[in-house]
C-alpha positions, 0 to 999 in steps of 0.5 A: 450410581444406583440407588444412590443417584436417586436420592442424591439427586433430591438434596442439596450440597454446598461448594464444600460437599456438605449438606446445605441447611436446607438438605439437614431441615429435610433430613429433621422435619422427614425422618422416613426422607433421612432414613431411605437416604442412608439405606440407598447410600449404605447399599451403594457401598455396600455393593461396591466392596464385594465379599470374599469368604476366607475359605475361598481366599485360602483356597485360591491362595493354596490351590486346594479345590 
C-alpha cells in the first residue's frame, strides 16, 4: 500500500476495523494529522481505479482509430 501504508501505520483500529478512541482524539486534537490521512487514503484509491476516457472506450469498443 502506498501513500496510504504510512499513515495508516500511525493509527489504531479496534478488533471491529473501526478506529479506536485514541485514533478519533488524534484525528480532533490535529487537524493538519486528520487532513494528511485522507488526502494519502483518498490518492490511494483514487490510483487504484484508472480513468478511461469515453473516446478511448468508443474507440476500442468500435475499432474506429
Amino acid at each position: 500500500m502506498g501513500q496510504a501504508g504510512e499513515i495508516l501505520s500511525k493509527i489504531q483500529m479496534d478488533a471491529e476495523e473501526n478506529f479506536s478512541p485514541e485514533t478519533i482524539e488524534k484525528f480532533q486534537s490535529d487537524p493538519e494529522f486528520y487532513r494528511e490521512f485522507v488526502k494519502k487514503v483518498e490518492a490511494e484509491v483514487n490510483n487504484a481505479f484508472p480513468v478511461v476516457s469515453w473516446h478511448r472506450l468508443v474507440s476500442n469498443t468500435l475499432r474506429i482509430g
